[in-house]
PDB file of the backbone (N, CA, C, O) and the ligand in Angstrom, with CONECT records:
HET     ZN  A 101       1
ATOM      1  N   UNK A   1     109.783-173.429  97.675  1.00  0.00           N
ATOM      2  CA  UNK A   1     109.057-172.571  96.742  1.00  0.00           C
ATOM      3  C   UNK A   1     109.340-171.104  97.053  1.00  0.00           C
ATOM      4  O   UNK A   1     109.224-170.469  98.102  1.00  0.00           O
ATOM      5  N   UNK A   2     109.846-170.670  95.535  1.00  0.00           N
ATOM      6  CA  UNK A   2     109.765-168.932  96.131  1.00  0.00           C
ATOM      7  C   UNK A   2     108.745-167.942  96.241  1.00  0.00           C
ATOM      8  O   UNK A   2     108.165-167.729  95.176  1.00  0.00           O
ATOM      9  N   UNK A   3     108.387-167.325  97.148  1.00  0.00           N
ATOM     10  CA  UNK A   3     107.139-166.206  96.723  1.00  0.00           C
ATOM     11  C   UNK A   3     107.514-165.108  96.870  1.00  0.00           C
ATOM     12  O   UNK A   3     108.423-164.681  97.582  1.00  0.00           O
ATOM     13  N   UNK A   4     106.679-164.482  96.054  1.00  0.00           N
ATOM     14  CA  UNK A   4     106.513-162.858  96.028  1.00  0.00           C
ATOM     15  C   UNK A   4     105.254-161.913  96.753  1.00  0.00           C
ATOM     16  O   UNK A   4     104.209-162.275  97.295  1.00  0.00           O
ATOM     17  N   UNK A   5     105.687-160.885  96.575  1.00  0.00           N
ATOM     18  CA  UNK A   5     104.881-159.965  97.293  1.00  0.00           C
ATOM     19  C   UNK A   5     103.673-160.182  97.287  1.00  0.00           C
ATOM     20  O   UNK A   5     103.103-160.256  98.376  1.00  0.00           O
ATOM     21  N   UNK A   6     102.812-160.373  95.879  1.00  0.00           N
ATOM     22  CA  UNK A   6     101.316-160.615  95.631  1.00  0.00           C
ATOM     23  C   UNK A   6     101.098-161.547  96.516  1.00  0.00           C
ATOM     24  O   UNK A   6     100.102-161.325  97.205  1.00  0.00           O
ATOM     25  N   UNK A   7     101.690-162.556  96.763  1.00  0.00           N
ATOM     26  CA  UNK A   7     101.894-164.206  97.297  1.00  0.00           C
ATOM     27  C   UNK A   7     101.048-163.577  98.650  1.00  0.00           C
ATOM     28  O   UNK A   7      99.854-163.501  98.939  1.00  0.00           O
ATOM     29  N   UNK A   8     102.446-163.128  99.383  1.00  0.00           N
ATOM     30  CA  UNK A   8     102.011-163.158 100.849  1.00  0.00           C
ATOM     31  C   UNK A   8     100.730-162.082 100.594  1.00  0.00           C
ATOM     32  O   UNK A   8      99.887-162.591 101.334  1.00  0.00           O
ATOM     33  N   UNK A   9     100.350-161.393 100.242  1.00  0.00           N
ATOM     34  CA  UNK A   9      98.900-159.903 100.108  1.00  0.00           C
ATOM     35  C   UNK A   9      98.073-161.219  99.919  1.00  0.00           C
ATOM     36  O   UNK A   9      97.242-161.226 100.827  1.00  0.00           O
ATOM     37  N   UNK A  10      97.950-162.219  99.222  1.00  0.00           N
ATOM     38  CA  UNK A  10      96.810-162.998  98.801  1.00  0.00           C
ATOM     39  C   UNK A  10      96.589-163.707 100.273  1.00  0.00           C
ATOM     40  O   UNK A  10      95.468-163.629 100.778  1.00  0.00           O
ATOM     41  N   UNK A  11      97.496-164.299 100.867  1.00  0.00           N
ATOM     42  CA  UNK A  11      97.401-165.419 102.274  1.00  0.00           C
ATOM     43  C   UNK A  11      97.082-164.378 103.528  1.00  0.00           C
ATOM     44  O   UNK A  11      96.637-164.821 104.587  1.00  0.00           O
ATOM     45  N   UNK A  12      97.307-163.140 103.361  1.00  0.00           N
ATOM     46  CA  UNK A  12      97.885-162.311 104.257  1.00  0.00           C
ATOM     47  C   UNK A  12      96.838-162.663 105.596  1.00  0.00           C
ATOM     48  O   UNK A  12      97.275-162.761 106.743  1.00  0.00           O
ATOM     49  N   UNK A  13      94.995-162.880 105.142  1.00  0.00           N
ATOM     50  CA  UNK A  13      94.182-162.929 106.137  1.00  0.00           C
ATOM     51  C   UNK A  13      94.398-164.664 106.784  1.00  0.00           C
ATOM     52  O   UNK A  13      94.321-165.013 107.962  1.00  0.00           O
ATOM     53  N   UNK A  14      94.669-165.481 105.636  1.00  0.00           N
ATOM     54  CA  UNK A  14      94.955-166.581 105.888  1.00  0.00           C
ATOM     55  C   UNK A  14      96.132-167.399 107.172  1.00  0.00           C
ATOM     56  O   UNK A  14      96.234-168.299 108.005  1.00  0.00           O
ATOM     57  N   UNK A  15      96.817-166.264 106.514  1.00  0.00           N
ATOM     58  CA  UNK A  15      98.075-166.287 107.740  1.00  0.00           C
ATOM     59  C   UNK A  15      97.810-166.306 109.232  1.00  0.00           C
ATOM     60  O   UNK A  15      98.035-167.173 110.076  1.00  0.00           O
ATOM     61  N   UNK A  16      97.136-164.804 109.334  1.00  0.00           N
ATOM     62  CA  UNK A  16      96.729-164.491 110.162  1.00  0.00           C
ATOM     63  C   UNK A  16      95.658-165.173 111.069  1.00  0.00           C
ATOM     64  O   UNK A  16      95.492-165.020 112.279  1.00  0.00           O
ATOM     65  N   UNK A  17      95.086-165.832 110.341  1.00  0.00           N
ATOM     66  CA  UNK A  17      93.904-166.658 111.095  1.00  0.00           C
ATOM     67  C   UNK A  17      94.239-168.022 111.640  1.00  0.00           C
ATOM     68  O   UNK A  17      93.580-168.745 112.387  1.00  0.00           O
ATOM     69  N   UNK A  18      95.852-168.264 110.887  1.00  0.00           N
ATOM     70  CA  UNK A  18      96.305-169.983 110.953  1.00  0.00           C
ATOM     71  C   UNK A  18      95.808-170.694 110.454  1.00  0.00           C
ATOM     72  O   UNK A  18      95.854-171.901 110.692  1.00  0.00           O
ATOM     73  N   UNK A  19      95.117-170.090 109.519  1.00  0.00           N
ATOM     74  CA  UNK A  19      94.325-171.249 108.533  1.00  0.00           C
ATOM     75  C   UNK A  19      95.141-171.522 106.843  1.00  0.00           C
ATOM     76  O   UNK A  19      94.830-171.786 105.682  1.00  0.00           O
ATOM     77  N   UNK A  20      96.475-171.214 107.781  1.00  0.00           N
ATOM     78  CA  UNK A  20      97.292-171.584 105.958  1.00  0.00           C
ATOM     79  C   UNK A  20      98.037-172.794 106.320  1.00  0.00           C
ATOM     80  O   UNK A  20      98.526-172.947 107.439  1.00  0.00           O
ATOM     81  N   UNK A  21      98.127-173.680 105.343  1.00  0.00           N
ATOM     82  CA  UNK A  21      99.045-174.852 104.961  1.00  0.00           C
ATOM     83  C   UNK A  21     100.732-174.340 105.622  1.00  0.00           C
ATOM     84  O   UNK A  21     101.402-173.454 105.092  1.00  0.00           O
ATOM     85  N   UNK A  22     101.129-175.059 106.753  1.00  0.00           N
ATOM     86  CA  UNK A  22     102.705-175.092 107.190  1.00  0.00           C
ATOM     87  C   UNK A  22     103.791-174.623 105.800  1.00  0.00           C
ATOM     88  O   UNK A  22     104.630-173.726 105.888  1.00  0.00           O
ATOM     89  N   UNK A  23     103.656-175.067 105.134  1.00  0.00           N
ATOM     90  CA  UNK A  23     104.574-175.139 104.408  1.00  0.00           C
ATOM     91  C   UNK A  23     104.431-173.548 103.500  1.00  0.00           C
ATOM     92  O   UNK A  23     105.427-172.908 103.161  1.00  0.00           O
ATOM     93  N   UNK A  24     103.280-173.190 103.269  1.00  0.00           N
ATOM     94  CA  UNK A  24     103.379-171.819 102.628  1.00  0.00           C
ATOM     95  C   UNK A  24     103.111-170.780 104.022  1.00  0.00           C
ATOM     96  O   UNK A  24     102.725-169.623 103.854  1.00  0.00           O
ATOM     97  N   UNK A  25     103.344-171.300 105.284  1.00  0.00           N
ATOM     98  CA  UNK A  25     103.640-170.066 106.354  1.00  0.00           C
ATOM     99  C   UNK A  25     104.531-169.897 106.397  1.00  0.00           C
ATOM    100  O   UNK A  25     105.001-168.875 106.897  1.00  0.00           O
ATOM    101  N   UNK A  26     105.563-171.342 105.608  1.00  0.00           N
ATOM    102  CA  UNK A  26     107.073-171.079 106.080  1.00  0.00           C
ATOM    103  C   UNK A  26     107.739-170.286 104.898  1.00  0.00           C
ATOM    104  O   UNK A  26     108.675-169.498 105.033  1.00  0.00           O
ATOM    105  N   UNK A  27     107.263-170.538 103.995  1.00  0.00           N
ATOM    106  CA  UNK A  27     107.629-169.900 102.970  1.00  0.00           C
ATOM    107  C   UNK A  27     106.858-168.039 103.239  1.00  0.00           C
ATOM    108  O   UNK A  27     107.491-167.066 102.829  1.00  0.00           O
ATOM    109  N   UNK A  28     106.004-167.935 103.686  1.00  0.00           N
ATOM    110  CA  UNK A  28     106.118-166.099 103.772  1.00  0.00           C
ATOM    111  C   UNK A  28     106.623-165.622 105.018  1.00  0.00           C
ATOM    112  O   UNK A  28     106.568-164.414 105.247  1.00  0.00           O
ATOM    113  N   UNK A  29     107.297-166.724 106.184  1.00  0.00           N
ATOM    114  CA  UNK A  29     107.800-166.084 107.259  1.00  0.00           C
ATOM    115  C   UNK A  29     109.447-165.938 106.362  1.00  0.00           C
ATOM    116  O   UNK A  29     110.164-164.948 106.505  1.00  0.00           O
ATOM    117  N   UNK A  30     109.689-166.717 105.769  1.00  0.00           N
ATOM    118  CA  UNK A  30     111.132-166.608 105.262  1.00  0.00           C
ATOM    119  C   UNK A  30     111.281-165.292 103.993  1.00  0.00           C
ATOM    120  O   UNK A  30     112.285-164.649 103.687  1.00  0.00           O
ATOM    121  N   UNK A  31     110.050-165.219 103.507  1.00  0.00           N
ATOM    122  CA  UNK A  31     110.076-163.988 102.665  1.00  0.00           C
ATOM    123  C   UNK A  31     110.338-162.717 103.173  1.00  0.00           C
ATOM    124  O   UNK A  31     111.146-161.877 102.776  1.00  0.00           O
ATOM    125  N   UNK A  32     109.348-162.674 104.340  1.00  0.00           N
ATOM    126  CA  UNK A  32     109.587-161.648 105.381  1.00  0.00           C
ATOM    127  C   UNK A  32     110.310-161.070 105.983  1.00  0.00           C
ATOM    128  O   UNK A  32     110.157-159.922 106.398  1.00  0.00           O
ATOM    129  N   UNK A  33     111.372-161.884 106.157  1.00  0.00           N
ATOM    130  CA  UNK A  33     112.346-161.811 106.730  1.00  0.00           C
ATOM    131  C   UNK A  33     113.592-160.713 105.880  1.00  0.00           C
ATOM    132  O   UNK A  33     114.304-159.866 106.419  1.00  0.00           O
ATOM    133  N   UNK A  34     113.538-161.039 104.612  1.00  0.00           N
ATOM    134  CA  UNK A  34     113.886-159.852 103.669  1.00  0.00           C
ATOM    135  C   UNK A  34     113.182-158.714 102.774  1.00  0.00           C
ATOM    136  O   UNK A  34     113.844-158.170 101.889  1.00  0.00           O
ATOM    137  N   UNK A  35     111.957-158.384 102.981  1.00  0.00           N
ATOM    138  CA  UNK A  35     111.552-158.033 102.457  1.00  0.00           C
ATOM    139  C   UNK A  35     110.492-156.799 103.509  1.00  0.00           C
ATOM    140  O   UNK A  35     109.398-157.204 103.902  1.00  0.00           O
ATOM    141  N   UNK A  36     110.913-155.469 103.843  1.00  0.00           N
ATOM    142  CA  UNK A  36     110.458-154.797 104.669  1.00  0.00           C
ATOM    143  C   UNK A  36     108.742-154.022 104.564  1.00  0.00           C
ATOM    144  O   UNK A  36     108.195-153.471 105.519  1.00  0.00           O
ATOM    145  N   UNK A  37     108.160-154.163 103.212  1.00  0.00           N
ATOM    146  CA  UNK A  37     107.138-154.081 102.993  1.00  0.00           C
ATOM    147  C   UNK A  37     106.254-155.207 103.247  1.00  0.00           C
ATOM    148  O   UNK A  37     105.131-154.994 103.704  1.00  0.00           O
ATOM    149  N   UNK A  38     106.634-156.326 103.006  1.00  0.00           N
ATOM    150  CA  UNK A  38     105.480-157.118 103.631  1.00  0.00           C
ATOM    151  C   UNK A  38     105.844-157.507 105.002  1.00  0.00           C
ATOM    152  O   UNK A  38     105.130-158.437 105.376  1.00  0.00           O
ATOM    153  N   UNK A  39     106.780-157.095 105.972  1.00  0.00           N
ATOM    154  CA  UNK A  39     106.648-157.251 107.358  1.00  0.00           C
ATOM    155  C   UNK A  39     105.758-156.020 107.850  1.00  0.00           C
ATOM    156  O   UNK A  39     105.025-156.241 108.815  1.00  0.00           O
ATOM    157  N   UNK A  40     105.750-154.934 107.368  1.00  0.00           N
ATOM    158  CA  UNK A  40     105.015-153.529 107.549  1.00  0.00           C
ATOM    159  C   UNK A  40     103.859-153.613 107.545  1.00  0.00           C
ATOM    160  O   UNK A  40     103.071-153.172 108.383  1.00  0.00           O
ATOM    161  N   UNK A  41     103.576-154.388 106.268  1.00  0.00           N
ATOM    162  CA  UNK A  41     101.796-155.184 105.706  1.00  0.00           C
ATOM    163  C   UNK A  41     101.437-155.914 106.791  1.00  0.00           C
ATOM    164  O   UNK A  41     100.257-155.906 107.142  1.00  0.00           O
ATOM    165  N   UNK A  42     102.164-156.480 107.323  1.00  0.00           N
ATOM    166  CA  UNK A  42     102.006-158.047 108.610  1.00  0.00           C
ATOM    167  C   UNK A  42     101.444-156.800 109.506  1.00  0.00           C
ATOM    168  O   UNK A  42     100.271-156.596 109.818  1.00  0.00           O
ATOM    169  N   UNK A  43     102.642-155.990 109.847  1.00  0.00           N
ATOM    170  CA  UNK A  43     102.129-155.494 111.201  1.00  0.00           C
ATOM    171  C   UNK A  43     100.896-154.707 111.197  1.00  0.00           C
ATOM    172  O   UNK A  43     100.111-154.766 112.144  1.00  0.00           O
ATOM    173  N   UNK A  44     100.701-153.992 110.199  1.00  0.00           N
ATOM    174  CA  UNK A  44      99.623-152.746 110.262  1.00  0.00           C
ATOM    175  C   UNK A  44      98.536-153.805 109.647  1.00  0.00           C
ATOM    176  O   UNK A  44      97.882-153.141 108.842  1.00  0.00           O
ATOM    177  N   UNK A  45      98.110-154.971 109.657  1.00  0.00           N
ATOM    178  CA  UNK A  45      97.035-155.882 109.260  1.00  0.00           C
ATOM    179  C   UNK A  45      96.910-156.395 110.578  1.00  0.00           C
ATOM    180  O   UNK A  45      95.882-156.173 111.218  1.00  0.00           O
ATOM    181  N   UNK A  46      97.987-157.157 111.121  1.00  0.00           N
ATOM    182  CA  UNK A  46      97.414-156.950 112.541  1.00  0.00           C
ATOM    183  C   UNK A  46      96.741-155.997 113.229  1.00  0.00           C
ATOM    184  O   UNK A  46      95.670-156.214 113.797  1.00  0.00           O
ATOM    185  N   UNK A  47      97.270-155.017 113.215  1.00  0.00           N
ATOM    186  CA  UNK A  47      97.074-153.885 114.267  1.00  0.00           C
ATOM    187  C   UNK A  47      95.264-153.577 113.524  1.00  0.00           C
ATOM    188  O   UNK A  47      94.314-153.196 114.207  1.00  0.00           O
ATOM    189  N   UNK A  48      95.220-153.818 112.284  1.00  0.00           N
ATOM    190  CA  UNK A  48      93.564-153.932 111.793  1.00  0.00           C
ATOM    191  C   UNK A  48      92.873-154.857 112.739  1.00  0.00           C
ATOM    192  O   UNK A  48      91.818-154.510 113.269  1.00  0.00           O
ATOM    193  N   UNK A  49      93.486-156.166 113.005  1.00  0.00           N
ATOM    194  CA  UNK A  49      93.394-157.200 113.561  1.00  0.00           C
ATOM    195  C   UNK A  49      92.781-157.073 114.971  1.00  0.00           C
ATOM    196  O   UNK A  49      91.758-157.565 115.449  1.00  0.00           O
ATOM    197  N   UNK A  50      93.503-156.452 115.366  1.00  0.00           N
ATOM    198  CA  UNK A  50      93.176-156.002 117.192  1.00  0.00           C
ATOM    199  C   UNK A  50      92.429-155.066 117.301  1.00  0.00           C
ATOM    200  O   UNK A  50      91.867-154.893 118.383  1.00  0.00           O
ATOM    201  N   UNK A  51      92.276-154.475 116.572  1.00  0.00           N
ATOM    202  CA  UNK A  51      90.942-153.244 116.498  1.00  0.00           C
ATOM    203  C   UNK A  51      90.021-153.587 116.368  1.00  0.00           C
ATOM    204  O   UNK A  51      89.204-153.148 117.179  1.00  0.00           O
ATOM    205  N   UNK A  52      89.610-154.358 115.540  1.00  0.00           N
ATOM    206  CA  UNK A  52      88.261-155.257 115.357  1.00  0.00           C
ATOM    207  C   UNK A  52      88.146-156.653 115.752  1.00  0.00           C
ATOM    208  O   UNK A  52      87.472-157.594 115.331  1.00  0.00           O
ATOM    209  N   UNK A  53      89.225-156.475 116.926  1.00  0.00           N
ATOM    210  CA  UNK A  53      89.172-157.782 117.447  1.00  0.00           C
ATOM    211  C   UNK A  53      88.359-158.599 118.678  1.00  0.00           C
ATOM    212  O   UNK A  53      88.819-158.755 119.810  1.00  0.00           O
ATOM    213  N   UNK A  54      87.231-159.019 118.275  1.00  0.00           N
ATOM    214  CA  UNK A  54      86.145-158.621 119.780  1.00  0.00           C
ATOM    215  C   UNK A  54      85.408-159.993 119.068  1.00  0.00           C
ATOM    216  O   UNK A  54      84.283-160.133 118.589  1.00  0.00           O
ATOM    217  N   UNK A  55      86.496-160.894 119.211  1.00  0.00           N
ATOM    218  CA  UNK A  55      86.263-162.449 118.893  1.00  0.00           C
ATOM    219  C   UNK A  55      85.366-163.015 117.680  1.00  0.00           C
ATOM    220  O   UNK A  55      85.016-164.195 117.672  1.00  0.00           O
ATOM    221  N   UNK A  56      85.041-162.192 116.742  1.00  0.00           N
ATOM    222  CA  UNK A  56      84.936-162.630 115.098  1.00  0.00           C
ATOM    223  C   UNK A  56      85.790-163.045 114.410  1.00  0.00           C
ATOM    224  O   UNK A  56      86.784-162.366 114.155  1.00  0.00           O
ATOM    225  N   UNK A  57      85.645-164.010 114.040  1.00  0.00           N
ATOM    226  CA  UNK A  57      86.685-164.669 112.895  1.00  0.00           C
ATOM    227  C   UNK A  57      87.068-163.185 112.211  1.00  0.00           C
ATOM    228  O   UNK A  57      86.305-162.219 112.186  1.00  0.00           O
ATOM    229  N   UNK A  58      88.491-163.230 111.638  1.00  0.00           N
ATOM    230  CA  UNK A  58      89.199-162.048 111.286  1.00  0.00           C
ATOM    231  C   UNK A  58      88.600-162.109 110.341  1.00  0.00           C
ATOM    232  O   UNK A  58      88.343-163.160 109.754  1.00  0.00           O
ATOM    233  N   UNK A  59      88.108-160.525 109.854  1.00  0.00           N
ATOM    234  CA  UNK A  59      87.458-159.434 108.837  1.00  0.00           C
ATOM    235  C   UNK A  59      88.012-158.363 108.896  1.00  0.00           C
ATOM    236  O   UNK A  59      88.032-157.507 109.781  1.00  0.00           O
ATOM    237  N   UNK A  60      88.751-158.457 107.332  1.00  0.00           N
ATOM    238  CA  UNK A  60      89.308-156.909 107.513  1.00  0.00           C
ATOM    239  C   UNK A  60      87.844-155.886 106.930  1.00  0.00           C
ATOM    240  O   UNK A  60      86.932-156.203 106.167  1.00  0.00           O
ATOM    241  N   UNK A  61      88.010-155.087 107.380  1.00  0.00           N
ATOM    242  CA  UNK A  61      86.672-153.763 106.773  1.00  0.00           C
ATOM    243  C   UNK A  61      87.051-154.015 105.116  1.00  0.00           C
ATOM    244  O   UNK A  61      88.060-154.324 104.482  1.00  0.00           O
ATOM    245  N   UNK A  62      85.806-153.734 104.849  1.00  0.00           N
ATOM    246  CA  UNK A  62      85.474-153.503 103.408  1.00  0.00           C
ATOM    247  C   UNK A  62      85.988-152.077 102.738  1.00  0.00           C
ATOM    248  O   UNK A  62      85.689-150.916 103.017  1.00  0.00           O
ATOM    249  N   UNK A  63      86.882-152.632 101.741  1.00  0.00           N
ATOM    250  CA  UNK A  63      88.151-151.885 100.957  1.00  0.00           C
ATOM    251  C   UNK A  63      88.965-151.808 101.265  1.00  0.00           C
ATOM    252  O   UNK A  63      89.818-151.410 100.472  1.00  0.00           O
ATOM    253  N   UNK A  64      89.376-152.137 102.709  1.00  0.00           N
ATOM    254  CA  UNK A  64      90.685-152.272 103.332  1.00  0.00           C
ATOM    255  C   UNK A  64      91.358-152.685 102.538  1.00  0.00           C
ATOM    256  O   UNK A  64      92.014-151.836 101.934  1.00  0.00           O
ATOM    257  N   UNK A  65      91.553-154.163 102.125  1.00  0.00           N
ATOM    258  CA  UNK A  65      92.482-154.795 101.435  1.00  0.00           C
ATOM    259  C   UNK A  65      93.120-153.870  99.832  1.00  0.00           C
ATOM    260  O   UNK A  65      94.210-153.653  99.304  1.00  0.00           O
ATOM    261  N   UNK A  66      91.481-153.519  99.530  1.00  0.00           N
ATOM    262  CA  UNK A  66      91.708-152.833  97.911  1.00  0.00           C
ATOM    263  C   UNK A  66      92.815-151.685  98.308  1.00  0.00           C
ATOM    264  O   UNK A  66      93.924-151.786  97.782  1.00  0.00           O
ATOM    265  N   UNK A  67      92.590-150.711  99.116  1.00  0.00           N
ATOM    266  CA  UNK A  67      93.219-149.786  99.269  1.00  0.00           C
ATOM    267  C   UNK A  67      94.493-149.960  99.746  1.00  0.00           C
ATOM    268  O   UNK A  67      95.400-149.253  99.306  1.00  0.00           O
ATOM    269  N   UNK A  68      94.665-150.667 100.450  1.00  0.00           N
ATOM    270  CA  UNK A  68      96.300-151.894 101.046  1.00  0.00           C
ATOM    271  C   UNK A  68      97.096-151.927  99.327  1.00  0.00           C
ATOM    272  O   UNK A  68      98.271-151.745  99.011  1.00  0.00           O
ATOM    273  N   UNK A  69      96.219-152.149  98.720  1.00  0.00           N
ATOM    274  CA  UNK A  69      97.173-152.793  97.655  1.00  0.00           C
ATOM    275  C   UNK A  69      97.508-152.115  96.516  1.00  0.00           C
ATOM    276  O   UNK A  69      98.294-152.628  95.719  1.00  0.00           O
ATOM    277  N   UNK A  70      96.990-150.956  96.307  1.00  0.00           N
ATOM    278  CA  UNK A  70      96.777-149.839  95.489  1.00  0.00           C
ATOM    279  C   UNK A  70      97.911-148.925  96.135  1.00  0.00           C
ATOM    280  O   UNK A  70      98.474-148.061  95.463  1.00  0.00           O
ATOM    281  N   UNK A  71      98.306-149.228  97.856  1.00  0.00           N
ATOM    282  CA  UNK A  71      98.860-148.222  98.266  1.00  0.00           C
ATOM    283  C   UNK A  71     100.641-149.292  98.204  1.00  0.00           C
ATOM    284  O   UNK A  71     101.747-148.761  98.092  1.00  0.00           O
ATOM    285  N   UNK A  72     100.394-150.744  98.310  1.00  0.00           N
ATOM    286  CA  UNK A  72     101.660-151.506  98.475  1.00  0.00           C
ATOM    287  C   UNK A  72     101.865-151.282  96.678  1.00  0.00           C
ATOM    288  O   UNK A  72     103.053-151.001  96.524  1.00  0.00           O
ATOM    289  N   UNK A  73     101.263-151.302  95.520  1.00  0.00           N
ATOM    290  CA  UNK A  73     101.182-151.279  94.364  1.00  0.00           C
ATOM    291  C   UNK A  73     102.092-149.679  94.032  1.00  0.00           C
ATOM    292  O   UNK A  73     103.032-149.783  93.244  1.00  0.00           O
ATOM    293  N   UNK A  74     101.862-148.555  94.501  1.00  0.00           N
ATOM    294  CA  UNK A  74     102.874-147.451  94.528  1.00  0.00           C
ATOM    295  C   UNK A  74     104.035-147.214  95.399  1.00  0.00           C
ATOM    296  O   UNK A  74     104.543-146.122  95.144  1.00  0.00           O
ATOM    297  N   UNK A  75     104.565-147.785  96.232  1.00  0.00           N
ATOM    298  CA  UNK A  75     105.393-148.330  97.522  1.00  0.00           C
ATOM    299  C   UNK A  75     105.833-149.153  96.449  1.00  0.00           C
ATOM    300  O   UNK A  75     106.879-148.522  96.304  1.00  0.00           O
ATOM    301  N   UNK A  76     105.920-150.149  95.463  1.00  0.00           N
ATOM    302  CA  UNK A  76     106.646-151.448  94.716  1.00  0.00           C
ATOM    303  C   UNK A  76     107.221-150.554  93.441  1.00  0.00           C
ATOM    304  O   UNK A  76     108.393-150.515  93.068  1.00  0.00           O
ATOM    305  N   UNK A  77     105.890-149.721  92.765  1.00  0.00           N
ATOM    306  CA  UNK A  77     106.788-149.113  91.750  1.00  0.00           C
ATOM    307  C   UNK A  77     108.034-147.567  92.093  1.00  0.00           C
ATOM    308  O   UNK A  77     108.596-146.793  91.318  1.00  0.00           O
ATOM    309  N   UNK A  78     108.035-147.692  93.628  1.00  0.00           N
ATOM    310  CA  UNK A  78     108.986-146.453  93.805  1.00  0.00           C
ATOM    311  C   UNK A  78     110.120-147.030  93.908  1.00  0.00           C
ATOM    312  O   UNK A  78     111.091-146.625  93.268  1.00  0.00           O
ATOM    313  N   UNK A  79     110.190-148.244  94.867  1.00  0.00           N
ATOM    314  CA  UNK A  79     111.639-148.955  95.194  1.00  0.00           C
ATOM    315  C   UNK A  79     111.806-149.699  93.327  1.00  0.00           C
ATOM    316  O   UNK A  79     112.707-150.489  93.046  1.00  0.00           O
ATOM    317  N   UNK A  80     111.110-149.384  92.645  1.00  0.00           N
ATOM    318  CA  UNK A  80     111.339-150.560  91.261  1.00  0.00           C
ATOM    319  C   UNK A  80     112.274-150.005  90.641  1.00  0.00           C
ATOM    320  O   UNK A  80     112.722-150.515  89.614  1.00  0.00           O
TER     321      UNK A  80
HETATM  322 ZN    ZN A 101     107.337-158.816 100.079  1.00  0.00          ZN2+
END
């Protein structure tokens, strides 16, 4: 299956937690692999990750994500 950018932004916390289905981890580690905005997304969601990381199930802060995507949403229409 192919995915796109929205793809991995939708799993992105999912990923991260290991709570996604094998088969669509393999499919956004292989996306990743070409695609330098959502490895950037990976890392700086982690790095959210470890900041608020003091053993709560992963929560990104509230608007994080909105603002993530508003900002990957102008980052998509520059390379477009
Ligand atoms: Zn991507």
């Amino acid at each position: 299956m192919k995915i796109d950018c929205n793809h991995v932004w939708e799993h992105i916390s999912a990923y991260i937690d290991g709570e996604i289905d094998p088969q669509l981890r393999a499919d956004i580690d292989r996306h990743m692999e070409h695609c330098d905005i959502c490895s950037a997304v990976m890392d700086s969601t982690r790095n959210v990750v470890v900041l608020i990381g003091d053993g709560r199930v992963f929560e990104i802060p509230a608007g994080y994500s909105e603002r993530l995507h508003q900002r990957l949403d102008q980052e998509l229409a520059k390379t477009d």
